[in-house]
N, C-alpha and C positions, 0 to 999 in steps of 0.2 A: 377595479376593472381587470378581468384574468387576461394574461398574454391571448388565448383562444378569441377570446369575444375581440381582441383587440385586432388580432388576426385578421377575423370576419369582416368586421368594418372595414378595414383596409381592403380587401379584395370585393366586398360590395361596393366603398367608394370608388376604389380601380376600376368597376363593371360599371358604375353608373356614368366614369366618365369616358368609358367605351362607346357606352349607351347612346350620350349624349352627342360625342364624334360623329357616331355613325347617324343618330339623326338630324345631325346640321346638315351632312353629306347629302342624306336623302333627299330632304327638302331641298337643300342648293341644286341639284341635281334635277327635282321635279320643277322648281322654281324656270331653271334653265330650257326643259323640256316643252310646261308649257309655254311659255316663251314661243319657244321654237314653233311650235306645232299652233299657237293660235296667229302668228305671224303669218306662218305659210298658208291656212286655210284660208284668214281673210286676203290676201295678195292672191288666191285663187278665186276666189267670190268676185273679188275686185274684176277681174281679166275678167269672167265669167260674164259681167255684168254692163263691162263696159262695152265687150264683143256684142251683146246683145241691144244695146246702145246704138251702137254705130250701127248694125245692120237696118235698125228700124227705122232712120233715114231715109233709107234710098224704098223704103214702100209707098203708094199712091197716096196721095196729096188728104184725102176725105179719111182718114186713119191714122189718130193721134198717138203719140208716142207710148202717150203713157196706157193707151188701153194696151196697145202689145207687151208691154212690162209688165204689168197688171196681169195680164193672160198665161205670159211667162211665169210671172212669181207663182203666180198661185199652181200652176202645173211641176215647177220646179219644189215646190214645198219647203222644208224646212235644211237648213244647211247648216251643216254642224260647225258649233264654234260660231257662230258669225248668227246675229238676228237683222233681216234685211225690213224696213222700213220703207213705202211708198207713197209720196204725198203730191196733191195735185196743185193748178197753179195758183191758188191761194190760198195753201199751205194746208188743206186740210188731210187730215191721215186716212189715206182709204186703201193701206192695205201690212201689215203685220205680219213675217212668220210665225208659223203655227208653234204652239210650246212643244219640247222635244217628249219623244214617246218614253226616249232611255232614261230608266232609275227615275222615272216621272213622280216628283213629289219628293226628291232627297236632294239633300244639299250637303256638302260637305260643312264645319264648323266654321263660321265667320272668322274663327284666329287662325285657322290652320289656310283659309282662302287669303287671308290678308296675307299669310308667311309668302303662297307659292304664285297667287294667281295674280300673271303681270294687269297691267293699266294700258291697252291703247285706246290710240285716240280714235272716235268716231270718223267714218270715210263718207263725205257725201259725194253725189254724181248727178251734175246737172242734164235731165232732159228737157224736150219741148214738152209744156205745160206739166211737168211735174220735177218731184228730187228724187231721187234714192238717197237715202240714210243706211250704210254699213256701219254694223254695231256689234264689234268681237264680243263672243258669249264663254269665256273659260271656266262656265259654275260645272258641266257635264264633264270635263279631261279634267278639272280640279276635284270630282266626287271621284272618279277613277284612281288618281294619285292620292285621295284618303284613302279608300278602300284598300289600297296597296299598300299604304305605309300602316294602316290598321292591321293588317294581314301581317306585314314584318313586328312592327309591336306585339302583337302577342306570341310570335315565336321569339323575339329578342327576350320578350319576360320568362317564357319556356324556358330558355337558354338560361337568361339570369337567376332562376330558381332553383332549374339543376345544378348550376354551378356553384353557387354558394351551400347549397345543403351537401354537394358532395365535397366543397373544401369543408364545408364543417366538419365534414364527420373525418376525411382525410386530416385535418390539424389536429382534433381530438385524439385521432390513432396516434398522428404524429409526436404527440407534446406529451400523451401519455405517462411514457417511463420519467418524465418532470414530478407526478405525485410519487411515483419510487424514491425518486433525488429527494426530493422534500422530505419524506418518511426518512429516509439517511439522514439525514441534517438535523432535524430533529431528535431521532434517536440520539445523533451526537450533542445535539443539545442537553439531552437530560442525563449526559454523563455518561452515556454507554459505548464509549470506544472503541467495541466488539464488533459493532455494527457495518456492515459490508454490503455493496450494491451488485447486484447479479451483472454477468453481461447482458448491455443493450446493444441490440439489431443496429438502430441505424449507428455509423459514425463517428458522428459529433458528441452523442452521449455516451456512444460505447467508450469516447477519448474521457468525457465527463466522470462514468464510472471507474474506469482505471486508477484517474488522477486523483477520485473522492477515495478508493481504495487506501492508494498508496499512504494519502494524507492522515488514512487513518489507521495505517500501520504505524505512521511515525507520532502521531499522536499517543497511540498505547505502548509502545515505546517508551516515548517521555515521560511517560503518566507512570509506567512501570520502574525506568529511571528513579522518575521525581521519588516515587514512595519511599522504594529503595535506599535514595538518597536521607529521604524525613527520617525513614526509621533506621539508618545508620547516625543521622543526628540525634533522631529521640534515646537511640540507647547506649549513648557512644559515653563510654564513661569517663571523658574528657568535657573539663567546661566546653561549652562551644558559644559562642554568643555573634552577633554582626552590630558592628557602630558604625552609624555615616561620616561623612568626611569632616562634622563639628564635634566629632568624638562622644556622639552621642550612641545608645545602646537601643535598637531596635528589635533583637531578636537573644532568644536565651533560652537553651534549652535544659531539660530536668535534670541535668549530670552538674549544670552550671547552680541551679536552686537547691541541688544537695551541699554541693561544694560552698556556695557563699551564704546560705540562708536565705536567700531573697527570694520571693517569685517573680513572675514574668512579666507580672499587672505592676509588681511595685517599683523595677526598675526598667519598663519599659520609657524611653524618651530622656533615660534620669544620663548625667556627665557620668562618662569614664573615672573619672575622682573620687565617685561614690565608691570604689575600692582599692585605690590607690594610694598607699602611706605616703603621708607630706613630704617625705623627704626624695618620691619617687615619682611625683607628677608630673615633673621635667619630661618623664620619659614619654610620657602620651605626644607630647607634640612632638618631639624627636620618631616615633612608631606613625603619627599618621603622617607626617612629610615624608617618610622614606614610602610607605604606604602611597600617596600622589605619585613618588617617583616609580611607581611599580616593582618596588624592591619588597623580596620575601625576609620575613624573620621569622630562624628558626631557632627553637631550643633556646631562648634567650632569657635566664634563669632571673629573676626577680620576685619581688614581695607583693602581697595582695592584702585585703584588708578584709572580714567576713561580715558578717550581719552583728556580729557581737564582740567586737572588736578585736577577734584574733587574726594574728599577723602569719599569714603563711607563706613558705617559701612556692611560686611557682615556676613552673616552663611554659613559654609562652611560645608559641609559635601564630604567625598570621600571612594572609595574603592578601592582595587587594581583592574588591568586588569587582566586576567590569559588568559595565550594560551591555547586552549579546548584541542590543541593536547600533548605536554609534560607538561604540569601543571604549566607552568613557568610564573613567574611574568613580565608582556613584558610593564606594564605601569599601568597609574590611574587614571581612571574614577571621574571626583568631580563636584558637581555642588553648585553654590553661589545664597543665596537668600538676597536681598537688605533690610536689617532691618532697615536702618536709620532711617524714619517714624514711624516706632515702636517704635525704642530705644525715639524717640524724643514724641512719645504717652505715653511709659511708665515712661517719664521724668514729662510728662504732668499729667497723673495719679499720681503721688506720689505726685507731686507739690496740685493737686487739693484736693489730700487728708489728705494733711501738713494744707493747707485752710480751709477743713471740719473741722477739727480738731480745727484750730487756732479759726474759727465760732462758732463750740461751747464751746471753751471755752471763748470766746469772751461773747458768749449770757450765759453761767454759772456766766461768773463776772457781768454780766449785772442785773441778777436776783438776784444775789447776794448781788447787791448795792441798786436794787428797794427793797428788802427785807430792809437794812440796814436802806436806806431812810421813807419806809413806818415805821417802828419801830420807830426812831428819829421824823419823824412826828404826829406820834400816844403819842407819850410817853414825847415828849417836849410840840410841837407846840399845840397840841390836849389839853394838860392840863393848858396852859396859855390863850389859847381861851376858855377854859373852867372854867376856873378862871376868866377871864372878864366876862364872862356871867352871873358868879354869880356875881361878884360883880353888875352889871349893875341890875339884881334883884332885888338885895340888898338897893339900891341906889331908886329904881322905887319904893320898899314897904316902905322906909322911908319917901320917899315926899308924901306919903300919910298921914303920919299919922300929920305933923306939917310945918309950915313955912308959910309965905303969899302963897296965892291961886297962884298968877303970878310965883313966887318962887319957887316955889313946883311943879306947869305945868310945868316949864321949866326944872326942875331938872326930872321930871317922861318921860318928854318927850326924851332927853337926853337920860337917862337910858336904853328907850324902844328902842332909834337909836342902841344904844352898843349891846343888847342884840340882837336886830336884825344883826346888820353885823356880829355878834360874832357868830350866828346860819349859817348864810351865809359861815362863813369862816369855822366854825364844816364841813357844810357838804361838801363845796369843798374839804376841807381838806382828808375827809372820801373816796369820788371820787377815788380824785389823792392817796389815798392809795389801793384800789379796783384796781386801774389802776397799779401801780407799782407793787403790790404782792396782791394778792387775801390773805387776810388771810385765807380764808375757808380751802384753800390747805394742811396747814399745820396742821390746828387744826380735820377738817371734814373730808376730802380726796377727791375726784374727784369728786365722786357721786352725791356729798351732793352740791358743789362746783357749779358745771355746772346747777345742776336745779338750785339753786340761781339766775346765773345769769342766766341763760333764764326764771323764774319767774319774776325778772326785767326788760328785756326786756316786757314780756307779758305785767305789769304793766304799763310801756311806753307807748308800745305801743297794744293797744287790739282791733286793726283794723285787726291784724294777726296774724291768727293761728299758736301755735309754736307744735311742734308733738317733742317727743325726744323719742327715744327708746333706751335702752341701757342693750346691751347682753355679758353675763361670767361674769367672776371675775376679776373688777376695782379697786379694791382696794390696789394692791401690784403691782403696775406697775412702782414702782420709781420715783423721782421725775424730772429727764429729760422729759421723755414723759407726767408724769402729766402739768408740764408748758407749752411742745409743743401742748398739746393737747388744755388746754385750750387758749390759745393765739390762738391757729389756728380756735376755734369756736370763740371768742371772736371777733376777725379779722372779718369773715364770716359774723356773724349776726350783726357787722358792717355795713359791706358793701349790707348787704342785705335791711337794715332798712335804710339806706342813699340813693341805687341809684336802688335799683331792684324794686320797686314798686310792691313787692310783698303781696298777700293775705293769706300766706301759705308757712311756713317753716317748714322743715323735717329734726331733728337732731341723726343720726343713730352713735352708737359706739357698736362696735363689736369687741370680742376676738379670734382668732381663735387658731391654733396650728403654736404658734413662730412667730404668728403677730396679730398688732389691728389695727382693722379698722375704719375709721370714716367718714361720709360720711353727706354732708351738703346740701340739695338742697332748691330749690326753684319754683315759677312758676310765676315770675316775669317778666320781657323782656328781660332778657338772654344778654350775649356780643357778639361781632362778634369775629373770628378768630383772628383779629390783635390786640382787645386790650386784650385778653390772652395773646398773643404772648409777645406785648408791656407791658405786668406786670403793666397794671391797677388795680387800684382797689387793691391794697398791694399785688396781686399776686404772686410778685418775691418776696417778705418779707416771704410769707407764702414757699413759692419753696425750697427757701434758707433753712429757719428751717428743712424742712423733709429731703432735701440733705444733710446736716447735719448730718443727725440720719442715712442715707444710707437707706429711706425709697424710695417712688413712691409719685410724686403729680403728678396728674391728672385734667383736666376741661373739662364737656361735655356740648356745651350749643349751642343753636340758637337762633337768636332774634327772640322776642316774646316768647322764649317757655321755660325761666327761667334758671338757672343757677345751674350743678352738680358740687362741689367739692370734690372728691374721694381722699385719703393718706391713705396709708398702710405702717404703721411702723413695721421695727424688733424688737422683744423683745430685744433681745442682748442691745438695744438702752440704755436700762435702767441701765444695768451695769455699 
């Protein structure tokens, strides 16, 4: 049954029992009237009758009552309301008002005369030799009060027809924008969130569309939320999964089925154990009781177990669920990220840097023996080569002075062999100490050090220009970076003078803030990619040193167009 039709009834029952008010009212009210009105006609009649009564008394003796009554009635005729009856003195009926002319032959309905038309009693009036019988007649003022209340009935039904055909049509107007509402609701039904109600005219619905509005702003909202949220879980390359509060597995998304092997169908409802190494399942009920207590875990690095029995290390992070509606903790949100590769990188890292370490201190005892060495060779071997040379001197100015000629040639000549291998063997000797420890380093400092040798080099070689520029304060840089620095130009103009066939070398050292730079070029015929790569040319000897110090080696070169070696050390190095 539609609210309209429901409407109608109600406002027809409300009319019918207007309806029905107003015709108690009527009736009571006609009821009352004739009442009234057939009371006072026969208490007229009455007087009427009795006046005429008494007068005909006092007429002469031979002239009976009731013929003057009789002469009376019948010239009086008929009396409304009232039927007068006359009867003689043994009771026979000889005389009747006449039937009324009005509405002669209509009567009102026997129910509707039973509701209004009162009951009196019959009035008799004794004369000489006759009765009068008064007899109230309310059929004539009871067809008048039909005919009237007829007359209102069919304008009360008038009334009642317009009125309901015009609230019909009025509730129809009214309810109308109700199939727009519905057409909204259903749109929302079928999932279309878009869906929006125009303003309505009246009110009450214009309050209805607002509110259906709004609700359906906050729905596609949510919807747009939710997706958002799905497809940040669908492609979140973090396991993700949700277990309720028995530690069971409810939800799993495809980052979690690459990571474990499982799909969704086969550990959906399955125990949290189903990837947890035995030695690690303690933790589950330690994770969902802190989980009750609403406490977060983050980063909390542990082992998993995969579909095929590999044991990987994760990061687990998780937080509770909470129901939006009673605030209650209904389960736990966690998602795992696969650190193994990490943990096995930051194994790598440590190991590499145990090496850095073990490297320089490798290359510290190194420098430290070429030190030891060049010392022992400088201070032994240096002054016994240097002792044969004098003597060999010594030897060549005596056989001058005495002995046969042949004698004395062979002793000079002699002499002059010693002191020559004996210069030979000084300056090798001087070499391989320049090679093992620069003495300059320790006595001069860097500065004074590197132009030496690249003034040696020029010396060498004076086919090629050598350019050194050298920027800040060199001189307190410790003696890590003093040896790395020069070995790594030393290396350089090596290899620059042996295979670059260069006309022009460019030796740059620069200080900057918490690093120094040095930078070696060339415009020789440069290397190709592979033999940088392949650590030609001492390249991984020089790599090594700077990796070492936790500095940057660098190579930029093309064939033909000479060779840049770039390293930027940390100060820290020097510590």
């Amino acid at each position: 049954m539609s609210l309209r039709f429901r409407i109608n009834v109600l406002i027809t029952a409300l009319m019918l029992l207007l309806l029905a008010a107003m015709a108690w009212m009527t009736i009571n009210d006609t009821r009352s009237s004739l009442r009234e009105e057939i009371e006072a006609s026969t208490k007229v009649t009455i007087q009427l009758l009795t006046s005429v009564v008494y007068s005909s008394q006092f007429l002469p003796g031979g002239v009976l009552p009731n013929r003057i009554m009789l002469d009376f009635l019948k010239n009086l005729g008929r009396v409304r309301a009232n039927e007068i009856r006359l009867y003689d003195g043994i009771g026979d009926l000889i005389y009747t008002s006449p039937p009324s002319k009005y509405k002669a032959g209509l009567y009102a309905p026997q129910w509707y005369a039973d509701l209004v038309a009162p009951r009196p009693e019959h009035t008799t009036l004794r004369i000489r030799n006759g009765t009068l019988v008064i007899i109230p007649d309310p059929s004539r003022a009871t067809l008048d009060a039909w005919d009237d209340f007829v007359k209102l009935g069919w304008i009360a039904l008038a009334f009642f027809i317009m009125i309901n055909a015009l609230m019909f049509w009025l509730v129809g107007r009214w309810l109308r924008p109700i199939k727009v509402i519905l057409g909204g609701l259903s749109e929302m039904e079928r999932g279309r969130f878009d869906a929006r109600l125009p303003d309505l005219t009246l009110p009450e619905f214009a309050a209805i569309s607002h509110t259906f509005n709004r609700m359906a702003d906050a729905l596609e909202d949510s919807q747009a939320e939710n997706r958002r949220l799905a497809l940040l879980v669908k492609q979140s390359s973090d396991a993700i999964m949700i277990y309720d509060l028995q530690g069971n597995i409810t939800f799993w998304n495809p980052a979690a089925e690459r990571l474990f092997g499982y799909t969704a169908a086969q550990v959906d409802g399955k125990p949290a154990t189903l990837l947890t190494p035995p030695e690690r399942v303690a933790e589950i009920a330690q994770n969902l009781e802190g989980i009750a207590r609403r406490e977060l875990i983050e980063n909390f690095e542990t082992e998993r177990v995969t579909s095929d029995g590999r044991v990987l290390e994760v990061a687990l992070s998780a937080a509770p669920l909470i129901d939006p509606h009673d605030e209650r903790v209904i389960g736990q949100i966690c998602s795992m990220r696969d650190i193994t590769e990490n943990k096995r990188a930051q194994q790598t890292a440590r190991e590499l840097d145990e090496n850095r370490k073990l490297t320089q201190l490798i290359q510290s005892h190194v420098e430290e023996e070429r030190r030891h060495l060049a010392r022992e060779l400088h201070d032994e071997l240096g002054q016994c080569v240097t002792a044969i040379k004098s003597i060999g001197y010594s030897i060549a100015s005596r056989s001058k002075d005495g002995g046969s000629k042949d004698a004395a040639a062979d002793i000079h000549e002699n002499a002059q062999t010693i002191v020559s291998v004996a210069s030979h063997i000084y300056d090798v000797v001087h070499g391989i100490i320049r090679d093992l420890r620069p003495s300059g380093l320790d006595h001069l400092g860097l500065l004074e050090t590197l132009s030496d040798t690249v003034n040696t080099w020029r010396a060498l070689h004076p086919e090629i220009e050598f350019d050194v520029r050298l920027q800040g304060k060199l001189d307190d840089l410790g003696e890590t970076i003093n040896i790395t620095l020069y070995r790594l130009v030393q290396e350089c103009l090596t290899n620059l003078v042996r295979h670059a066939a260069a006309s022009k070398a460019e030796i740059s050292l620069t200080r900057g803030d918490g690093s120094i730079k040095l930078m070696v070029a060339d415009n020789g015929k440069g290397i190709g990619a592979g033999a940088a790569k392949n650590g030609h040319f001492g390249l991984i000897g020089m790599r090594e040193r700077v990796q070492a110090l936790h500095g940057s080696f660098e190579t930029e070169s093309r064939p033909g167009a000479g060779l840049r070696v770039i390293v930027v050390l940390p100060l820290e190095a020097a510590a």
